[in-house]
C-alpha positions as CSV (number, residue, x, y, z in Angstrom):
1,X,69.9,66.5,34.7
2,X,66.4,66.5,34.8
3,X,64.2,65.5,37.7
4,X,60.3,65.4,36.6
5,X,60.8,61.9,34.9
6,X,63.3,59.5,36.9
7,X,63.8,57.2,33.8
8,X,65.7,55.0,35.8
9,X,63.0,54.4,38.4
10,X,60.0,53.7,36.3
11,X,62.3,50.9,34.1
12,X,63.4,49.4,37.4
13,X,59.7,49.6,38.7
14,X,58.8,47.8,35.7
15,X,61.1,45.2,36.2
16,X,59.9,44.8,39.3
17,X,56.6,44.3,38.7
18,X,57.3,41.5,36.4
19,X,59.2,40.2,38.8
20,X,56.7,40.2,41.3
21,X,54.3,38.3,38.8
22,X,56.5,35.9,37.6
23,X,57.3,34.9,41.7
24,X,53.6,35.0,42.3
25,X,52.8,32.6,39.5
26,X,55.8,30.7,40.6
27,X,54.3,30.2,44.4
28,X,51.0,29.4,42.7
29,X,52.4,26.7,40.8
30,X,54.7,25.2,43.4
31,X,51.6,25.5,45.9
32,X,49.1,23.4,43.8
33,X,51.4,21.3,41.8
34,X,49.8,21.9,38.8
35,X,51.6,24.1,35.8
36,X,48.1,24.7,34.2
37,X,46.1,26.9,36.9
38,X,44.1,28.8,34.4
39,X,43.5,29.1,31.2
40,X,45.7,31.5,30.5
41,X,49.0,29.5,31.6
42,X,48.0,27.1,28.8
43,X,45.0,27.2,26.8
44,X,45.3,24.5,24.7
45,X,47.3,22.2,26.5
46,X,43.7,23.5,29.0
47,X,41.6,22.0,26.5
48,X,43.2,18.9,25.7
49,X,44.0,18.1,29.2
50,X,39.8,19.0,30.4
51,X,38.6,16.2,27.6
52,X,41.0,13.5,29.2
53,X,39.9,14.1,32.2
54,X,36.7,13.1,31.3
55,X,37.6,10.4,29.4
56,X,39.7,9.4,32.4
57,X,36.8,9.4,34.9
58,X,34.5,7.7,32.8
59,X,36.8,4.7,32.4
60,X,37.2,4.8,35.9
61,X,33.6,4.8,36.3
62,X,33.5,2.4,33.7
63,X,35.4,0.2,35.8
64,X,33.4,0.2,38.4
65,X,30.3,-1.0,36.0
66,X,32.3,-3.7,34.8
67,X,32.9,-5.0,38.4
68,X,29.0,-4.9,39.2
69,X,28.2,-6.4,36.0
70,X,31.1,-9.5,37.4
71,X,29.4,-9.0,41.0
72,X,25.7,-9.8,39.3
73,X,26.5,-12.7,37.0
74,X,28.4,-14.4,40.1
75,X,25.0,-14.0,41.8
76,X,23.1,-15.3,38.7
77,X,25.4,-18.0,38.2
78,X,25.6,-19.0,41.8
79,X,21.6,-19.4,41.3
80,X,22.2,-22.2,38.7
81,X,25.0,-24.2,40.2
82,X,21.6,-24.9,42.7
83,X,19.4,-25.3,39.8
84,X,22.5,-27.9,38.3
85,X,22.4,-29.9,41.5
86,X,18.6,-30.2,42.0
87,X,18.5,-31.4,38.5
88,X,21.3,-33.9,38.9
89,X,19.3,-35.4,42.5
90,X,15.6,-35.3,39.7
91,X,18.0,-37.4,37.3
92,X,19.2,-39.6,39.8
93,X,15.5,-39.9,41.2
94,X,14.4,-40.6,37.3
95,X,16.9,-43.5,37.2
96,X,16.5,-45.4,40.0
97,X,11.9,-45.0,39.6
98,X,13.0,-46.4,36.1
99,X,13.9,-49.9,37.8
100,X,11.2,-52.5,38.0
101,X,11.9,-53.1,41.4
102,X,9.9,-50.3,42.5
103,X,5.5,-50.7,43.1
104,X,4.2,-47.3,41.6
105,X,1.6,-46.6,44.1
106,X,4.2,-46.9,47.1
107,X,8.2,-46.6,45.9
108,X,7.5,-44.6,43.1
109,X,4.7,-42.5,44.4
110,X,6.8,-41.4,47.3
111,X,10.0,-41.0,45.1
112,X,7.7,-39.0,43.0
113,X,7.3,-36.0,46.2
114,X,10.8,-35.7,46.6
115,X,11.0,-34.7,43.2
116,X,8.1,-32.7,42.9
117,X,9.4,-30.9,45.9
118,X,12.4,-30.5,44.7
119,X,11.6,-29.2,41.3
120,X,9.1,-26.2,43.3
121,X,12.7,-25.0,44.5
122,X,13.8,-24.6,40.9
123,X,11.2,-22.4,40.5
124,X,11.7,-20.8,43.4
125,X,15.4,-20.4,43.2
126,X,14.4,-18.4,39.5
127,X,12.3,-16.2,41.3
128,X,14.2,-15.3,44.1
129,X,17.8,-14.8,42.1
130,X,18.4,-11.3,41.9
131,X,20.8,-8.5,42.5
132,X,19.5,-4.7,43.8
133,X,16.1,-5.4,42.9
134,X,16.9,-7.0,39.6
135,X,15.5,-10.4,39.0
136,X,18.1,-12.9,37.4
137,X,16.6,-16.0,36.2
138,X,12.7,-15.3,36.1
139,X,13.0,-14.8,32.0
140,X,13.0,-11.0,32.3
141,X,16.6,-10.3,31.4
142,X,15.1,-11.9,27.7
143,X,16.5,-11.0,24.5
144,X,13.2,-8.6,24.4
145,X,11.0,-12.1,23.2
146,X,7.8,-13.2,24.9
147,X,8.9,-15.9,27.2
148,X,5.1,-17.1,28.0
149,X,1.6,-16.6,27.3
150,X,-2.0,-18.6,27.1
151,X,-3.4,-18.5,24.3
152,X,-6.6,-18.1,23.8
153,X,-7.9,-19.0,19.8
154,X,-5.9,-20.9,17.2
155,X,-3.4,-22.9,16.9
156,X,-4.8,-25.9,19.3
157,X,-8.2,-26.7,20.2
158,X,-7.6,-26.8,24.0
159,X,-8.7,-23.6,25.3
160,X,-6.1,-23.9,27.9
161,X,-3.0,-24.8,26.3
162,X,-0.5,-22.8,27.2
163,X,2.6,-21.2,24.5
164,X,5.5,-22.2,27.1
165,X,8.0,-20.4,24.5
166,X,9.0,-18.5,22.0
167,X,12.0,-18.2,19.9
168,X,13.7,-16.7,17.0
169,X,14.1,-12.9,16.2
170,X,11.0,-12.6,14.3
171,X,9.6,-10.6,17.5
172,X,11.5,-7.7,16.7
173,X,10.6,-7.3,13.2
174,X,8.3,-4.5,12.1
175,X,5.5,-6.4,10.7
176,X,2.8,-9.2,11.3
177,X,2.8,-13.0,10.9
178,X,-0.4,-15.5,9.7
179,X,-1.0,-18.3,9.4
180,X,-3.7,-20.2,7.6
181,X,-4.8,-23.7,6.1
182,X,-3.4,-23.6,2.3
183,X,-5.4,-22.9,-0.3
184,X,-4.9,-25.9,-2.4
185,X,-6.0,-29.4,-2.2
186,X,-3.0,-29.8,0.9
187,X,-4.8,-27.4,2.9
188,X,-4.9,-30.5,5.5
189,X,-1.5,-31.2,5.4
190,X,-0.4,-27.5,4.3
191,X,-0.3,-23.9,6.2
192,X,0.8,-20.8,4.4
193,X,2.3,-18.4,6.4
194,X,2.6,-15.0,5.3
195,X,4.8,-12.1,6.7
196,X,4.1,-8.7,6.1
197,X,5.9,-5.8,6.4
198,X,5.3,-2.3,7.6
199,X,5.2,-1.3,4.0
200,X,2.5,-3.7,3.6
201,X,5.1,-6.1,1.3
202,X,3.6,-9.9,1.6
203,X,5.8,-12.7,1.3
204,X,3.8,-16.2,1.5
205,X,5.7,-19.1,2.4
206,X,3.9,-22.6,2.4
207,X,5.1,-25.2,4.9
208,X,4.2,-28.9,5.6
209,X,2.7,-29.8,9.0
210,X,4.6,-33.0,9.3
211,X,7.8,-30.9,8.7
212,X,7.2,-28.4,11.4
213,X,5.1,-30.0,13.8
214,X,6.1,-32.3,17.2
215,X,3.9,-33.6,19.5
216,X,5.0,-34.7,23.0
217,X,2.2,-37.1,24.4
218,X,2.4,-37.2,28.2
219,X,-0.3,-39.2,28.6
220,X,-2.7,-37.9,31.4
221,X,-0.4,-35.4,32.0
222,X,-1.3,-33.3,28.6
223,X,0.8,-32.9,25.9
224,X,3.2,-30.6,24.3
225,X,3.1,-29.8,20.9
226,X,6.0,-28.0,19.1
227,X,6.0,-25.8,16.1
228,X,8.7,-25.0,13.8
229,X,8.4,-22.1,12.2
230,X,12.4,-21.0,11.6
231,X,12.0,-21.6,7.8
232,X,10.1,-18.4,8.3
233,X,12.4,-16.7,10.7
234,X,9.9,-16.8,13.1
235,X,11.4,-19.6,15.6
236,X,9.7,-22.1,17.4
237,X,6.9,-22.5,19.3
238,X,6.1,-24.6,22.6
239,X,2.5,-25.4,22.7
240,X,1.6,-27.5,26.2
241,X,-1.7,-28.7,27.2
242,X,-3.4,-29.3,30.3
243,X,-4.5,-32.6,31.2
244,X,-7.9,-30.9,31.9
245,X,-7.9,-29.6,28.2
246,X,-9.0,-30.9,24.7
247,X,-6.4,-32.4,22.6
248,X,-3.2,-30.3,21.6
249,X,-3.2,-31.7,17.9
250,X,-2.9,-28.5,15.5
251,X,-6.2,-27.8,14.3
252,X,-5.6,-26.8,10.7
253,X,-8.7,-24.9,10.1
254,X,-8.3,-23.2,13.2
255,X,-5.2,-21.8,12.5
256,X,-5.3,-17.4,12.5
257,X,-2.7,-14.8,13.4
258,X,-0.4,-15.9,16.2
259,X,3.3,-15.4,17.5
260,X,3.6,-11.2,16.9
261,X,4.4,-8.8,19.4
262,X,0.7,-7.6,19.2
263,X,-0.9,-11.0,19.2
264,X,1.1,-12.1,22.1
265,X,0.0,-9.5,23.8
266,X,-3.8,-9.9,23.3
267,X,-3.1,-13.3,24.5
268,X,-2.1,-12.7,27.6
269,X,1.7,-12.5,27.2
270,X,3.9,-9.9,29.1
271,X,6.4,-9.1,27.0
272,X,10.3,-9.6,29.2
273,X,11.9,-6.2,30.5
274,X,14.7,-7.2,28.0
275,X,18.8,-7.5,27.9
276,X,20.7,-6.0,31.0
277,X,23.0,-3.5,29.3
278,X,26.4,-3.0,30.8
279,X,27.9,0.4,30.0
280,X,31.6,-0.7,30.1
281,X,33.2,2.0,28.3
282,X,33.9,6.0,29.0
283,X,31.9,7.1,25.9
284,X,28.6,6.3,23.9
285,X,28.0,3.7,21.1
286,X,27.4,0.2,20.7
287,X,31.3,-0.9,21.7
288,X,31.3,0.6,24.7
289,X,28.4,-1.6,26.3
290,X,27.8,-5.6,26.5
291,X,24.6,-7.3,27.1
292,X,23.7,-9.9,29.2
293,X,20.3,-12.2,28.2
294,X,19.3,-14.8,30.8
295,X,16.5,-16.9,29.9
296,X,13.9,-18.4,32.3
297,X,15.3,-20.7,34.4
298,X,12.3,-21.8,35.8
299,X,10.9,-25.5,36.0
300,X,8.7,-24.2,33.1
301,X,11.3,-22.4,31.3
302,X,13.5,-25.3,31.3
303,X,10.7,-27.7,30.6
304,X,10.4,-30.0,33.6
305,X,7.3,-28.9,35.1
306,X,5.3,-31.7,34.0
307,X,7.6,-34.0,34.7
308,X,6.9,-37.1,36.4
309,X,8.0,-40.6,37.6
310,X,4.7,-42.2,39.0
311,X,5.3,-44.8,36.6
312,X,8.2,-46.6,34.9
313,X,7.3,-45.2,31.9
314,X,7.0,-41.6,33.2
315,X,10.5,-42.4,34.6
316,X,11.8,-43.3,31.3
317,X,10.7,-40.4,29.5
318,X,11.7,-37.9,32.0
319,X,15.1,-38.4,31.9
320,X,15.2,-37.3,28.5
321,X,13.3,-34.5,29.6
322,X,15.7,-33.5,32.5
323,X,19.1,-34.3,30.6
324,X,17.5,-31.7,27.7
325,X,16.9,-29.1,30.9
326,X,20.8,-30.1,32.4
327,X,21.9,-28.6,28.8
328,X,19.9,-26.1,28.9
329,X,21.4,-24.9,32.1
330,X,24.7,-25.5,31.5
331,X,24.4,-23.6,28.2
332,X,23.3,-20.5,30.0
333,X,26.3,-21.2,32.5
334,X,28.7,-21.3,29.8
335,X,26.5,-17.8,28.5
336,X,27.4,-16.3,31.8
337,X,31.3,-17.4,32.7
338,X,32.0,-16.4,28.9
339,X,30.3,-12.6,29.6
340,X,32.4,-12.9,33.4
341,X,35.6,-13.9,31.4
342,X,35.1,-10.8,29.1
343,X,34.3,-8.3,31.9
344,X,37.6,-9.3,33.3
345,X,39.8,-8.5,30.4
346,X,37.6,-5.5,30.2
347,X,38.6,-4.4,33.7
348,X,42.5,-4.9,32.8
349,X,41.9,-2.7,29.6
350,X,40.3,-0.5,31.2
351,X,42.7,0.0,33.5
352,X,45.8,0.1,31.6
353,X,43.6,2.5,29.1
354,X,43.5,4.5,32.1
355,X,46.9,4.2,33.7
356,X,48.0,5.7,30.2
357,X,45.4,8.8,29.9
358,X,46.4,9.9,33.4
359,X,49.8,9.7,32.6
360,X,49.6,12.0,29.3
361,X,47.2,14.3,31.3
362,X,49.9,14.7,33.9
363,X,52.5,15.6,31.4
364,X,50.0,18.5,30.2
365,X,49.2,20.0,33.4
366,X,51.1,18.8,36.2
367,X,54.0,20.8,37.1
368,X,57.9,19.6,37.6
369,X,58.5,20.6,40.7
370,X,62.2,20.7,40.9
371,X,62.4,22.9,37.3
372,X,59.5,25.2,39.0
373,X,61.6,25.9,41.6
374,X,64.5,27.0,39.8
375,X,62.4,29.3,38.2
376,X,61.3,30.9,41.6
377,X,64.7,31.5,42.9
378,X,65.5,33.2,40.0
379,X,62.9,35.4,40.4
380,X,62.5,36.1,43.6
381,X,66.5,37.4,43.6
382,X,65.2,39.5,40.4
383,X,62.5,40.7,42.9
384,X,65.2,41.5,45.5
385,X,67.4,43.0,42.6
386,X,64.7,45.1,41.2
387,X,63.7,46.1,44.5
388,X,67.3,47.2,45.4
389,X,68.1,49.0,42.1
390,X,64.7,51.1,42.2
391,X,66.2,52.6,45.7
392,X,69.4,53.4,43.7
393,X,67.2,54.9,41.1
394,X,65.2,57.2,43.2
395,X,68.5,58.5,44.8
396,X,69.8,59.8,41.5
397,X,67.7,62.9,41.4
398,X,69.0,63.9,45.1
399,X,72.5,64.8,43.1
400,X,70.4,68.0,41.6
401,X,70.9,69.4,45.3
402,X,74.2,69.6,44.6
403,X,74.0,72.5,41.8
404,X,72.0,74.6,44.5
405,X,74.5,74.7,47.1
């Protein structure tokens, strides 16, 4: 019998002391309802479980963008359902000035300021459309394109004809266009226009003015003169001039550099603020965002500023005008209810995408509660077993006294 190591006490002490951890992480467990507390519980299933709940906040967040984005093209859309119904009352106006039943310096004149008023509230309604600060329907949310600018050499003699718009992607390439009479016997009836890179590559492309150019005469109203230049990539081009200006008719030997980002600029044109980018997914990259591009919506943008019914004839020709600008509107409508349609699947996959990242996240670090708490009655009666058996242990040395009686 020996009684400087008690064997039996320091294994039962041992045993108790894992015990005691085993209850303690047990409580911890059961207390938070997570099975992962730390990184040592489960460093892996740690790691795994940290990246999806990222991913799962982001979508969640993501969410939330995608209802904005819905919340802002209601407002923009809400904006041209006006614009629709003021155009609709100009077309109806157009009509019934277009009657010969009507004198034109008494009916039509005074049919003429209902329409004229009514056409400043188009303008208005495109500059006063906008959600937190954003302006919907001024042109800004472009495709990155200048939407307007006067120009101020080339291209028409007027000195204040105005380029009402631009299209086409040409903007965005890295290079310059010119333009200039041909150098061959056509140069009347001729332009070559030549695009060169950044690498300082030419490629000269000769077009025919009858092919490419439109004129629009308005009669004392100005004109509008339209140039099409997609043969070249470059889009077209809506020249309009004043009344109070020289004649719109291209000017062949006055053609120069025009329609690049620089040019525009150094005409006057502010280039637009560009697409509204909606970041409807939980991670970077081109498929987790959408873009929305609104054009301008104003009377200019949608070409009936100058439009008139004074006279029959004006009557007449505006109704073209405005059915062109009912399209036009309705075609930016249909834009925005197709982005709205895809924002709402978006939410629902967005939302399921979720529902099933939180559910595999749970299985990784939430803990079943009913198993955890199996496990802690276990240990806590090995607690209270360890506990009792270390007494017994430390008595066993007392039978020594014995031998000294």
């Amino acid at each position: 019998m020996i009684i400087q190591h008690n064997i039996s006490a320091l294994n039962s002490h041992r045993q108790l002391g894992l015990n005691n951890i085993a209850t303690s992480k047990n409580l911890e467990k059961l207390s938070s309802g997570f099975k992962v507390n730390r990184a040592g519980d489960d460093a892996a299933g740690l790691a795994i479980s940290e990246k999806m709940r990222g991913q799962i906040r982001g979508l969640a967040m993501a969410e939330q963008n995608a209802s904005n984005g819905i919340s802002l093209i209601q407002t923009a859309e809400g904006g041209l359902n006006e614009t629709h119904a003021i155009l609709q009352r100009m077309r109806e106006l157009a009509v019934q000035s277009s009657n010969g039943t009507y004198q034109d310096d008494v009916d039509r004149e005074n049919l003429d300021k209902e329409l004229q008023a009514i056409k400043s509230e188009i303008t208005r309604i495109s500059e006063s459309t906008h959600y937190n600060g954003i302006k919907l329907l001024d042109g800004s949310l472009g495709s990155g394109k200048f939407s307007s600018a006067t120009w101020k050499e080339g291209l028409a003699v007027g000195t204040n004809s105005q380029i009402n718009k631009i299209t086409g992607e040409s903007l965005n390439k890295a290079g310059t266009f010119t333009a200039a009479a041909a150098a061959d016997t056509k140069a009347t009836t001729h332009i070559d226009v030549t695009f060169t890179d950044e690498n300082g590559n030419a490629t000269v492309t000769q077009l025919a003015l009858a092919d490419i150019v439109d004129t629009t005469d308005y009669g004392d109203k100005g004109t509008k003169t339209t140039i099409d230049l997609t043969k070249v990539g470059l889009g077209k081009v809506e020249i309009v001039a004043t009344a109070d200006s020289a004649d719109s008719d291209i000017d062949v030997a006055k053609l120069a550099t025009f329609i690049t980002a620089a040019d525009a600029v150094a005409a006057g044109a502010s280039p637009n603020a560009g697409e509204l980018i909606f970041q409807i997914g939980a991670n970077g990259g081109e498929d987790q965002r959408v873009a929305l591009s609104v054009g301008n919506m104003s009377a200019v943008g949608i070409g009936v500023n100058d439009v008139s019914i004074l006279t029959r004839e004006d009557a007449n020709d505006a109704i073209g005008v405005i059915d062109n600008a009912i399209n036009q509107v309705s075609g930016t409508r249909a834009d925005l209810g197709a982005l709205q349609n895809r924002l709402e699947h978006t939410l629902n996959n967005l939302g399921v995408t979720k529902e099933n990242l939180t559910a595999a996240e749970s299985s990784i670090r939430d803990v079943d509660m009913a198993k955890e708490m199996m496990e802690f009655t276990k240990n806590n009666i090995l607690v209270q077993a360890s506990q009792a058996m270390l007494a017994q242990a430390n008595q066993l040395p007392q039978g020594v006294l014995s031998l000294l009686r």
